[in-house]
matplotlib code that plots the C-alpha trace (Angstrom):
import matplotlib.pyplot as plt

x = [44.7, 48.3, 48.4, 49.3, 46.5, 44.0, 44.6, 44.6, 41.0, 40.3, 41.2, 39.8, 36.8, 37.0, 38.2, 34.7, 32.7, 34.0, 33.0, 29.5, 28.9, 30.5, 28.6, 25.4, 26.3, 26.8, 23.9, 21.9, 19.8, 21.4, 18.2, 18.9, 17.9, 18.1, 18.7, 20.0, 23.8, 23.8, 21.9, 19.4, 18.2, 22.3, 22.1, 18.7, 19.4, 22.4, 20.6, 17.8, 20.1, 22.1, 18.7, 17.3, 20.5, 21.2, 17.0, 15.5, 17.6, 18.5, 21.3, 20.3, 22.7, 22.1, 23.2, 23.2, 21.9, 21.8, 17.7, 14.9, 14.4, 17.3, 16.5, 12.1, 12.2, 14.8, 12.5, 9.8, 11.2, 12.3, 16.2, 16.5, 14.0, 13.5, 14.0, 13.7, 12.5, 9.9, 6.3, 6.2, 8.9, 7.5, 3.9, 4.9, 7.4, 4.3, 1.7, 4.2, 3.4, 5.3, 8.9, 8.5, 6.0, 5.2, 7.4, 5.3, 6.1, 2.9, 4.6, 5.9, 3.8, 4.4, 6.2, 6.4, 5.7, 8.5, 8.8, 7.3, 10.0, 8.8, 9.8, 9.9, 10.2, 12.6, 13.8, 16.3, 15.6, 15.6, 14.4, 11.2, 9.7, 8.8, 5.0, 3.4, 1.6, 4.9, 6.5, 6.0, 9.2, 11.5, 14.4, 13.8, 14.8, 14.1, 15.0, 15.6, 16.9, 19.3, 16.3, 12.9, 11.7, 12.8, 10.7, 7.7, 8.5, 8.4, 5.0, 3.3, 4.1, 3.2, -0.4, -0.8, -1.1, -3.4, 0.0, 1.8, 5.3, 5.9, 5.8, 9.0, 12.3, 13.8, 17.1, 18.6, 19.4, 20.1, 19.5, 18.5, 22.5, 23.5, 19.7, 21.5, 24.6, 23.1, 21.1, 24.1, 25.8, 22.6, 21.8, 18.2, 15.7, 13.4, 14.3, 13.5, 14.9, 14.3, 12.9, 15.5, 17.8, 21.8, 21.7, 18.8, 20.5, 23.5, 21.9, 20.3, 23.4, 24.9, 21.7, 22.0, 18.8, 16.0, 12.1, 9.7, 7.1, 4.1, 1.7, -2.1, -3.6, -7.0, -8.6, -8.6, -5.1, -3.9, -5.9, -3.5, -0.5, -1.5, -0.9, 2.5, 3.2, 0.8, 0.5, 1.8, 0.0, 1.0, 2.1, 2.9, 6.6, 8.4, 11.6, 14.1, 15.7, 13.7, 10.0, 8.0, 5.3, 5.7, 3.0, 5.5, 4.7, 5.6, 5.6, 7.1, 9.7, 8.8, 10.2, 9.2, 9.2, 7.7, 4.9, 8.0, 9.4, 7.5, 5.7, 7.9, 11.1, 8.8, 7.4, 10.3, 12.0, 8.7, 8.9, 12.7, 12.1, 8.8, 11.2, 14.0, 12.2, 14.3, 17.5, 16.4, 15.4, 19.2, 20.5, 18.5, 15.4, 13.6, 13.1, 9.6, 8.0, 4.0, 4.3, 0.4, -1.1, -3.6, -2.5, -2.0, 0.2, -1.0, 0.5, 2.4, 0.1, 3.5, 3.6, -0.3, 0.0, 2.3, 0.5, -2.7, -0.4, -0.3, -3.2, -1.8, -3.9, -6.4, -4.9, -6.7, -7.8]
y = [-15.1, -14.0, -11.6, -14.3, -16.5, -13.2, -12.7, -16.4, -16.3, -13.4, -13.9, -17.2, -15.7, -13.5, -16.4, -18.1, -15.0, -14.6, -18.2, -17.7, -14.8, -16.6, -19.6, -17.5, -15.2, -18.7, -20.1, -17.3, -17.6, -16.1, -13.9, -12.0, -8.3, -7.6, -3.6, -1.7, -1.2, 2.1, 4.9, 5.5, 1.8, 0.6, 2.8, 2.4, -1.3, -1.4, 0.4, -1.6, -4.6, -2.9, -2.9, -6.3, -8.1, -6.5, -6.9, -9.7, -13.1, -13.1, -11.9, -9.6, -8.9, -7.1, -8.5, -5.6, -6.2, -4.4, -3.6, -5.0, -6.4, -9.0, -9.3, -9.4, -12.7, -14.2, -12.8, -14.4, -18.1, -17.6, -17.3, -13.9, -13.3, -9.7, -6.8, -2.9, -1.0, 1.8, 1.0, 1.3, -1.2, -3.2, -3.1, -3.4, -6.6, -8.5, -8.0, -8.9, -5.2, -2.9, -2.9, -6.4, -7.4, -10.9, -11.7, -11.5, -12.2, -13.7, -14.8, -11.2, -9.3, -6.3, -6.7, -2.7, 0.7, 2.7, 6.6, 9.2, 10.3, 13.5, 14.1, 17.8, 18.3, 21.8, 24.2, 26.8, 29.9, 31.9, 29.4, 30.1, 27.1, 27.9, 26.9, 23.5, 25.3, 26.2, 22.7, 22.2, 21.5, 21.9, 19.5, 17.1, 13.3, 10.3, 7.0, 5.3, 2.0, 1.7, 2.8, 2.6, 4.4, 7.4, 7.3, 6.3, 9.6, 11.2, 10.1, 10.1, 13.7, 14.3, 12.4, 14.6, 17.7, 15.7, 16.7, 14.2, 13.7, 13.4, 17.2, 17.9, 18.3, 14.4, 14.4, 10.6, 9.6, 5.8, 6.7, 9.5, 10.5, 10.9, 13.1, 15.5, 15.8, 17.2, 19.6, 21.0, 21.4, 23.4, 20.8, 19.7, 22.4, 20.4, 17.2, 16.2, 15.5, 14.9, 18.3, 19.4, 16.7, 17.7, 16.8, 18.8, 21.5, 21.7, 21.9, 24.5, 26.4, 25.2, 26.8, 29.9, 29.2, 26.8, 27.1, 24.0, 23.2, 22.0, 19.1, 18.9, 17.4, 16.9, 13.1, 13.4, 14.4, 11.6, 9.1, 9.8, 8.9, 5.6, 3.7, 4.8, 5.2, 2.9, 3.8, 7.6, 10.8, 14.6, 16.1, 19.4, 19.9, 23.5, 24.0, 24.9, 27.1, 29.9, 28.7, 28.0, 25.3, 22.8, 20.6, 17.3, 13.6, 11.3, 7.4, 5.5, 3.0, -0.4, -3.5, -6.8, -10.5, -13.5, -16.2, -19.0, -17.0, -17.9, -16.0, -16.1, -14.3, -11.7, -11.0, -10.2, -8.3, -6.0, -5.6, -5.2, -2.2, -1.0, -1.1, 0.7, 4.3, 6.7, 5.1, 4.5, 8.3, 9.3, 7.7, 9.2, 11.6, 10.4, 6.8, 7.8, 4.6, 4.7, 0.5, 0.1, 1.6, -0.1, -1.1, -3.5, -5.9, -8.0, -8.0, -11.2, -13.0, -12.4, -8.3, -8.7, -10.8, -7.7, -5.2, -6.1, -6.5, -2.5, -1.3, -0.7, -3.6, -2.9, -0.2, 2.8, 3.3]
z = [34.6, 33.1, 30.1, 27.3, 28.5, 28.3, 25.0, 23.9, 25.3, 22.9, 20.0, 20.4, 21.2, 17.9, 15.6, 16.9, 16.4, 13.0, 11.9, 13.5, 11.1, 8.5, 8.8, 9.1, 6.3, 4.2, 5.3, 3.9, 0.9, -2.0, -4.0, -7.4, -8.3, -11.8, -12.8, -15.7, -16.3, -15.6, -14.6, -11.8, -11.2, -10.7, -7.7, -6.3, -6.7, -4.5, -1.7, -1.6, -1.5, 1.0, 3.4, 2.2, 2.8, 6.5, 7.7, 5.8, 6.4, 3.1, 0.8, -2.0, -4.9, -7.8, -11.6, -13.8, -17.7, -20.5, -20.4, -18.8, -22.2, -20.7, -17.1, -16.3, -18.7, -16.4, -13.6, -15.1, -15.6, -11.6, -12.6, -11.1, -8.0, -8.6, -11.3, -11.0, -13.5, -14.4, -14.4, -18.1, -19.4, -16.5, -17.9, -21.7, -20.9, -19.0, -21.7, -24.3, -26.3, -27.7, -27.2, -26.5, -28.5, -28.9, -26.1, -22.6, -19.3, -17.6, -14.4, -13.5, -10.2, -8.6, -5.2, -4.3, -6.0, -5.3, -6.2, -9.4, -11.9, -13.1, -16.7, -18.1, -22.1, -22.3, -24.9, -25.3, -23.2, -26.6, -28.6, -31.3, -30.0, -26.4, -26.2, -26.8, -29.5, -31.3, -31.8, -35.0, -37.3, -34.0, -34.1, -31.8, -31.7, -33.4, -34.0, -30.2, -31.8, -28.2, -26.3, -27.3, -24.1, -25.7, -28.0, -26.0, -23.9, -27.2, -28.0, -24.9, -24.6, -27.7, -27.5, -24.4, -26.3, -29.0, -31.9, -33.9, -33.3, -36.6, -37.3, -35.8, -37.7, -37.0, -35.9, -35.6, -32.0, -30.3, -27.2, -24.7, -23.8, -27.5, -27.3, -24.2, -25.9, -29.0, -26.8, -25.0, -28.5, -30.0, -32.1, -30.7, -30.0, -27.8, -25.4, -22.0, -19.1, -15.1, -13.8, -11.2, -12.2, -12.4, -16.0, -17.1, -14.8, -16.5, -20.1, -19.3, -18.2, -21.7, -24.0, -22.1, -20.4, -20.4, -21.1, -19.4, -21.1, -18.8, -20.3, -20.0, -16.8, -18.4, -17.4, -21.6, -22.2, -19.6, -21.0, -24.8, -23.2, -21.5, -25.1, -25.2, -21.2, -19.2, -15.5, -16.4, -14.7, -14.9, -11.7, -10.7, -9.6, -8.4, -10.4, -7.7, -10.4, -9.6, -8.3, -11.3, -10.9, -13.7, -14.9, -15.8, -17.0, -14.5, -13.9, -11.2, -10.1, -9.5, -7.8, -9.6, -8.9, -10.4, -9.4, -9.4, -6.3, -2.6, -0.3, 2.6, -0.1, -1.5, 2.6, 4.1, 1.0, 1.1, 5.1, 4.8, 2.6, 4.5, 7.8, 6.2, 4.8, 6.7, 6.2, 2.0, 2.0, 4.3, 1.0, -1.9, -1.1, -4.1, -2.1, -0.7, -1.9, -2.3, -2.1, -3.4, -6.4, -8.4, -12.0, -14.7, -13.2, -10.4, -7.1, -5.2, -3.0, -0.2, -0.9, -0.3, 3.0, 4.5, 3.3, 4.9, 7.8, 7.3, 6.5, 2.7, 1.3, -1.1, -3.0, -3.6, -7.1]

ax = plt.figure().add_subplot(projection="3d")
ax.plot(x, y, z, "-o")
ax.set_aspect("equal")
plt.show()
């Protein structure tokens, strides 16, 4: 065969290649993940995308919203086929409570538990108020009108060591970046923070040192923060700062979807995620998803189908 006909053959053969992927990639049903704007959900909904879209057949893409105040009703009425959130606003949205009171979301079921995000509450090293028993009249924040999760967090915490938030010193926040800022500038005494997370890191380093303050694991002291954080434990985490066991509230990550959406979508989004662990966790070590965990919110009659598949199905109370 001469040269010039070789490569004719080639790149023909390549021009072909590229329209079957093209046409395939077209063909593909287009499925919507709904997340925050910013923050952590942004960038654990772009990897789970990332895994969905190359295993599953389908072709995630995430639309970024304000809150999941905007994006679990669209869930629910079947315009977006997914939304990621934590367990709380997730819970709060579907019972129409709350932050959204008088504004449910029936349709909404779980599709997979995903990871714990364990929340410390900190002071200043130095600071007067360095014991649980000590936090009365501390300047901590209030207000939350940006972020009413804030001030659940408050609450819950607060419920946990059977006090009343309102004996702090209030100082007017809108949401919990505004809260760091005035921590790092000595302007809060008490706020909180993801234990062993870069930001709490770094405020510590700017107050000259920080002091965690460890919650009650009591069945009783757990049971006062479910009004204010349904689906919340305490769990004990080391601070890699310098080995302290930490008694934290936590509450996990979920992946959403609606009763509109069908089995066979909700299947393989679940598998895709279940198949892509190692590759999730290569990404972000937090991704150790539990999948199951018995709750409020019911789960999708397709997450249910593969989990039985798995031995994950029932959940374990």
């Amino acid at each position: 065969m001469k040269a010039t006909s070789r490569k004719w053959l080639l790149a023909a053969t390549a021009a072909a290649a590229a329209l079957a992927f093209a046409a395939q990639t077209a063909a593909a049903q287009v499925i919507g993940l709904g997340t925050a704007q910013q923050g952590a959900t942004v960038h654990y909904g772009t990897a789970i995308a990332k895994v969905v879209s190359e295993r599953s057949g389908l072709q995630m893409r995430p639309q970024g919203l304000p809150s999941t105040g905007q994006y679990a009703p669209r869930v629910d009425a079947g315009e977006l086929e997914f939304g990621l959130s934590n367990v709380i606003e997730a819970t709060f949205s579907h019972q129409g409570k709350d932050m959204f009171e008088g504004r449910p979301t029936p349709n909404l079921r779980m599709a997979i538990n995903l990871f714990p995000l364990p929340i410390v509450f900190l002071v200043p090293e130095k600071s007067q108020f360095n014991a649980p028993d000590r936090l009365g009249g501390a300047r901590a924040p209030v207000g939350w009108n940006a972020q009413k999760l804030g001030d659940n967090i408050f609450r819950g915490f607060f419920a946990n060591l059977d006090k009343s938030y309102d004996s702090v010193r209030g100082v007017p926040v809108s949401a919990m970046p505004r809260m760091w800022d005035l921590f790092g500038q000595g302007n809060l005494d008490l706020i909180f923070g993801i234990l062993n997370g870069t930001t709490t890191r770094e405020l510590g380093v700017k107050v000259g040192g920080a002091r965690y303050l460890s919650v009650d694991d009591s069945p009783a002291a757990v049971q006062r923060m479910q009004k204010y954080l349904p689906g919340s434990y305490v769990t004990a985490e080391k601070n890699l700062d310098n080995g302290e066991i930490v008694k934290t509230i936590a509450f996990d990550f979920v992946l959403f979807t609606s009763t509109k959406v069908s089995d066979d979508i909700v299947y393989k989004v679940v598998k895709s995620v279940y198949e892509a662990q190692d590759e999730l966790r290569s990404y972000n070590k937090e991704f150790r998803p539990t999948f199951v965990k018995a709750g409020p919110i019911d789960y999708h009659p397709g997450a249910i189908k593969f989990y039985k598949e798995v031995g994950l199905w029932p959940p374990k109370q």
